[in-house]
RODO-2510 file (C-alpha; in nm, 4 decimals, decimal comma):
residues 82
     n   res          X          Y          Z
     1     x    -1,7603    -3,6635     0,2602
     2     x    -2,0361    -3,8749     0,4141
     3     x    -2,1352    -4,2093     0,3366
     4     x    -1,8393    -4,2400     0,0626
     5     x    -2,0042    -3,9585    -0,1305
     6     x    -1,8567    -3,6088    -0,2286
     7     x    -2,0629    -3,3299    -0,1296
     8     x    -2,1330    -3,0705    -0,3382
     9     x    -1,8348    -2,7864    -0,1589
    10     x    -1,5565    -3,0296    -0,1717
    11     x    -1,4232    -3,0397    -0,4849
    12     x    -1,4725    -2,6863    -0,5836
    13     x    -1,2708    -2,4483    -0,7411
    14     x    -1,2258    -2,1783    -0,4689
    15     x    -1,1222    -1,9513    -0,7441
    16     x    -1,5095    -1,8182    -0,9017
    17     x    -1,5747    -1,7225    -0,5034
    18     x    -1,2470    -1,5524    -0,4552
    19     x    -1,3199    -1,3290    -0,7683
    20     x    -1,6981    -1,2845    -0,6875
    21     x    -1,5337    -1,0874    -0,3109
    22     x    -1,2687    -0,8914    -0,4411
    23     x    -1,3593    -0,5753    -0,3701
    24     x    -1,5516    -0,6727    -0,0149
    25     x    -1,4566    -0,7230     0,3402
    26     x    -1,2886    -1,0809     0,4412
    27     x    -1,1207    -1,2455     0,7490
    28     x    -0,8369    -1,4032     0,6698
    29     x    -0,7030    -1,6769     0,9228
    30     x    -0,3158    -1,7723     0,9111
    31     x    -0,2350    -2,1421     0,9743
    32     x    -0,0454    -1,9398     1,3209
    33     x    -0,4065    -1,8696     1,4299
    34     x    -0,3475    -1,4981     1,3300
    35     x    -0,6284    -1,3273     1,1993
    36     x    -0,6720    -1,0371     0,9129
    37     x    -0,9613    -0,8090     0,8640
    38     x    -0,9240    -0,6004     0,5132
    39     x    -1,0839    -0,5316     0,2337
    40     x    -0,9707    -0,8043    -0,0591
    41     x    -0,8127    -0,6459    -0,3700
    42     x    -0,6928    -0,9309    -0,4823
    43     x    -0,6275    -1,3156    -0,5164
    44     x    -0,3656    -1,5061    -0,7788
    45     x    -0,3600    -1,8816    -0,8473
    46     x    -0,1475    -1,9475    -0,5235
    47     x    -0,3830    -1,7981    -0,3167
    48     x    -0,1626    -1,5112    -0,2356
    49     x    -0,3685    -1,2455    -0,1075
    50     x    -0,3674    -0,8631    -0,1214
    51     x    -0,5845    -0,6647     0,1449
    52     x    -0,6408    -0,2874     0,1981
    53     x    -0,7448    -0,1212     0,5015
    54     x    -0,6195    -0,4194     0,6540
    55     x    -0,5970    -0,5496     1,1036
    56     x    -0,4136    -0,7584     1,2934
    57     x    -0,5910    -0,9545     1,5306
    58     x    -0,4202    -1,1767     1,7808
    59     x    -0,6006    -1,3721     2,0663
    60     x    -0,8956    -1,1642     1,9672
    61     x    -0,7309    -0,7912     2,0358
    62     x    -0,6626    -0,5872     1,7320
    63     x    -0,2866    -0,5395     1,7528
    64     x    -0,2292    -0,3220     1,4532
    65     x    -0,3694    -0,1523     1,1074
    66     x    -0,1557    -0,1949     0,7519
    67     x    -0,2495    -0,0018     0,4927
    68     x    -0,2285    -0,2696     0,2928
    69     x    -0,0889    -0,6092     0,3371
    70     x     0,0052    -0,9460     0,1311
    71     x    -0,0525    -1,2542     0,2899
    72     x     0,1231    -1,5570     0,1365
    73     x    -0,1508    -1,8565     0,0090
    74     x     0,0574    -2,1649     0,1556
    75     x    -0,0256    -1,9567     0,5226
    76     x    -0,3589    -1,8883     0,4677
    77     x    -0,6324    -2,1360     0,6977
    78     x    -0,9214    -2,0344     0,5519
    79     x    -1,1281    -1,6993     0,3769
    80     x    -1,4453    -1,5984     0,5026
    81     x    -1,6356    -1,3191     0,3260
    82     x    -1,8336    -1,0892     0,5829
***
């Protein structure tokens, strides 16, 4: 927000990007700093995620690989598409 105005990406529906990456790689960062790597199958209104090919990455080192993984929306930091 500057100057008491909204700016055009706050107050978006994150929703119509979630559904544009399903399909494509995304990092996924947990509120615990955690980070996922996977490819995003899909998203519900909670923002509970599902991930394929999926990594762990803690402190930067890749710690393990899930075939696939769900990652709770209340956890999640933010979604980047890459």
């Amino acid at each position: 927000m500057e100057n008491g105005n909204t700016t055009q990406a706050e107050g978006k529906d994150p929703s119509a990007f979630l559904s544009q990456i399903i399909g494509n790689s995304v990092t996924v960062k947990l509120n615990s700093g955690v980070i996922y790597k996977g490819e995003l199958q899909s998203v519900d209104g909670y923002m509970n995620l599902a991930l394929e090919k999926c990594e762990e990455h803690i402190d930067g080192a890749k710690k393990r690989c899930y075939g696939d993984a769900f990652l709770r929306g209340n956890n999640v930091m933010y979604i980047s598409a890459d």
